[in-house]
C-alpha positions in Angstrom: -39.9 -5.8 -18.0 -39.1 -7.8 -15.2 -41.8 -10.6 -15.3 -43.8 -13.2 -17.8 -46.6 -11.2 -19.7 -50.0 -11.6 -19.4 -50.2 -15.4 -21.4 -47.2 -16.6 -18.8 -44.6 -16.3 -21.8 -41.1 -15.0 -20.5 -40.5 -11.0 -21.4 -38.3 -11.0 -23.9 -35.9 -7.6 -24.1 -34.0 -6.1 -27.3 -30.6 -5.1 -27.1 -28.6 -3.7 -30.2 -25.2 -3.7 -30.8 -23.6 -1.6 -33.6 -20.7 0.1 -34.4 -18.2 0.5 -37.8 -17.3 -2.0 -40.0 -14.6 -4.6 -38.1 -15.3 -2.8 -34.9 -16.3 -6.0 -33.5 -20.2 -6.3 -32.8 -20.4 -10.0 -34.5 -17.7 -10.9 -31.8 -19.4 -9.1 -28.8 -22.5 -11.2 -29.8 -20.7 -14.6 -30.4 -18.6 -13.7 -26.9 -21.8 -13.8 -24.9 -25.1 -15.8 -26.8 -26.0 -18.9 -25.1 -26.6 -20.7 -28.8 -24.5 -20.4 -31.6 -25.2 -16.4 -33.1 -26.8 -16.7 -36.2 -24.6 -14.5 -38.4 -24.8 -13.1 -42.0 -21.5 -12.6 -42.9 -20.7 -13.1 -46.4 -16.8 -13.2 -47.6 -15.6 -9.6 -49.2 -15.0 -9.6 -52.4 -12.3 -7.4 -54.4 -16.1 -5.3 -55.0 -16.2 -4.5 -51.6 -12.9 -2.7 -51.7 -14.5 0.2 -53.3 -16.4 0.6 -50.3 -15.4 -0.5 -47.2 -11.7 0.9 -46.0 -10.4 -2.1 -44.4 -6.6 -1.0 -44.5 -6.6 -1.3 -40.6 -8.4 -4.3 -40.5 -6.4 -6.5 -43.5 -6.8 -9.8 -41.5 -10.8 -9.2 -42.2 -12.4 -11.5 -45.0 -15.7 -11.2 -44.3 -18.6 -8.8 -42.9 -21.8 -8.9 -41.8 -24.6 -7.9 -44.6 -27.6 -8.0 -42.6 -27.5 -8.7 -38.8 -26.4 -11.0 -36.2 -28.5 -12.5 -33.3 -27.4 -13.7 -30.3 -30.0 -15.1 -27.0 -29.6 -15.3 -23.5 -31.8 -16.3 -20.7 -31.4 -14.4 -17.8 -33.9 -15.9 -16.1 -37.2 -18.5 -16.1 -39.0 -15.1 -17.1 -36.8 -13.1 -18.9 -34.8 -13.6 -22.2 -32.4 -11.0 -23.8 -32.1 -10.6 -27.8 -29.2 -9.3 -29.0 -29.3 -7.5 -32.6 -26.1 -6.5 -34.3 -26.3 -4.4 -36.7 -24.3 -4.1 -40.2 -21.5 -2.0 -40.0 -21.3 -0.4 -43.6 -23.2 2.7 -44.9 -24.3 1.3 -47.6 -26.9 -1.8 -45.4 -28.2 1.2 -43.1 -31.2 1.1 -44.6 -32.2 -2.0 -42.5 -31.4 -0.5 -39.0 -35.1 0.7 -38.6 -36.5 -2.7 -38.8 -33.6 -4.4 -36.4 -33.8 -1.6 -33.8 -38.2 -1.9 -33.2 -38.8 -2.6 -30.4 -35.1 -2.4 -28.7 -34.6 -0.6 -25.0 -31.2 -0.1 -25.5 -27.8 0.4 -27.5 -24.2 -0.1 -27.8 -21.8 1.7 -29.4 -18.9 -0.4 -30.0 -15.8 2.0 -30.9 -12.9 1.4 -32.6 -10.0 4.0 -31.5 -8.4 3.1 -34.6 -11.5 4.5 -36.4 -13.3 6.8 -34.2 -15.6 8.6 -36.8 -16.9 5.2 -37.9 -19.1 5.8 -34.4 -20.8 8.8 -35.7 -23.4 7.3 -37.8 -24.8 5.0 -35.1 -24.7 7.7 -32.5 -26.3 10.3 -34.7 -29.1 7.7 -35.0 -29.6 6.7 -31.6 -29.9 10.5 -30.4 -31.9 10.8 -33.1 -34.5 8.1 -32.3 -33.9 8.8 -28.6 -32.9 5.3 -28.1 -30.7 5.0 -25.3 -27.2 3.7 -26.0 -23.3 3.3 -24.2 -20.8 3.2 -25.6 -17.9 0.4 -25.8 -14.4 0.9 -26.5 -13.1 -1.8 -27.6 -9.8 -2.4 -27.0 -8.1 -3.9 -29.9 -4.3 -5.7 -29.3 -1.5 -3.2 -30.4 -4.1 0.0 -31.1 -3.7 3.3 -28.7 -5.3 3.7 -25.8 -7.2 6.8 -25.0 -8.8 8.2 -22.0 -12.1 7.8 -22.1 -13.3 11.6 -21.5 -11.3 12.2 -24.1 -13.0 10.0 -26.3 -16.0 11.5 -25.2 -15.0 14.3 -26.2 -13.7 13.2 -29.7 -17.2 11.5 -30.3 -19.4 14.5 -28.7 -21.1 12.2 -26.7 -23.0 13.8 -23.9 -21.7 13.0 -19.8 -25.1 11.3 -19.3 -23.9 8.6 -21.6 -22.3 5.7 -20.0 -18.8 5.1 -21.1 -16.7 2.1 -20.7 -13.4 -0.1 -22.2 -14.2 -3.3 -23.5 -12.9 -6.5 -24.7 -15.3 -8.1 -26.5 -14.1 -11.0 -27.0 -14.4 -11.7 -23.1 -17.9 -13.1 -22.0 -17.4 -10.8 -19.0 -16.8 -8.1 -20.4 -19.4 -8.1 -23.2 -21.8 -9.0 -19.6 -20.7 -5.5 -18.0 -21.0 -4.1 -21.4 -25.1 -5.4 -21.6 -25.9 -4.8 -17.5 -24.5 -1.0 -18.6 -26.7 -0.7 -21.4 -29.8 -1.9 -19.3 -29.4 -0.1 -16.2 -29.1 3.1 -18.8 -32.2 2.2 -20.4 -34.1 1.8 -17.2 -32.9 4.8 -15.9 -34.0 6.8 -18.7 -37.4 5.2 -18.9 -37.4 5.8 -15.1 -36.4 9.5 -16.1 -39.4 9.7 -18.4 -42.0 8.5 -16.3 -41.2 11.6 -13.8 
């Protein structure tokens, strides 16, 4: 992963970033993509109400309906991809597609809406993708410890936890080196 491929392209890596609805993944990728993110984000509609619970988000008016892609070059010979997935149940069905190919995860949790991470957790393990998971640390919510979000979430201890602010280029940076060294470590781990 660390150099240009056979043809002398650069080695491009996949990262996803997903999470609940308003958790914050569209920000996380906008915080750190060297170009604009390409976003799909469509206004929500009084429809949407039906479905998407976004009593302790009101100041949200729209939402991501497909995926948002962020880039950054890391180096002459290797550029990151960032994926974000859609948030809501109901656009799930297009996670297979955006996470081929990816070496990593994140988890971005909301403490005001901690079961909203159990979906994207369920289908990391699942797909034994390895993920990490970032609280993000919204103005005004509570603030947890973060074993005992661990706990909340059932995450297991070989799972890198950390606080976030993702709307900080260096924090969404530790957020992605976590992610990576996790991913490595577990290919490393496989290899053995």
């Amino acid at each position: 992963m660390t150099g240009p491929d056979r043809r002398g392209r650069p080695t491009a890596v996949k990262i996803i970033i997903a999470g609940g609805f308003g958790a914050g993944k569209t920000t996380l990728v906008g915080a750190i993509s060297e170009i604009p993110p390409v976003t799909t984000e469509a206004v929500m509609t009084t429809a949407s109400i039906e479905h998407d619970d976004a009593s302790l988000v009101p100041s949200k008016g729209s939402t991501t309906v497909a995926m948002d892609f962020g880039r950054i070059t890391l180096s002459s010979d290797l550029v990151l991809y960032l994926f974000g997935t859609p948030g809501q149940k109901r656009f799930w069905f297009m996670w297979d597609e955006l996470c081929r190919g990816a070496i990593g995860a994140v988890v971005i949790a909301d403490t005001r809406r901690l079961a909203d991470c159990f979906g994207a957790i369920d289908y990391f393990e699942s797909n034994r993708l390895p993920y990490v998971v970032a609280v993000n640390n919204f103005d005004g919510a509570a603030r947890y410890h973060l074993e005992d979000i661990r706990d909340a979430l059932a995450v297991h201890r070989s799972v890198p936890m950390l606080e976030a602010d993702v709307r900080s280029r260096a924090s969404a940076k530790e957020i992605l080196v976590a992610v990576t060294e996790h991913a490595l470590a577990q290919r490393a781990g496989a290899r053995r």
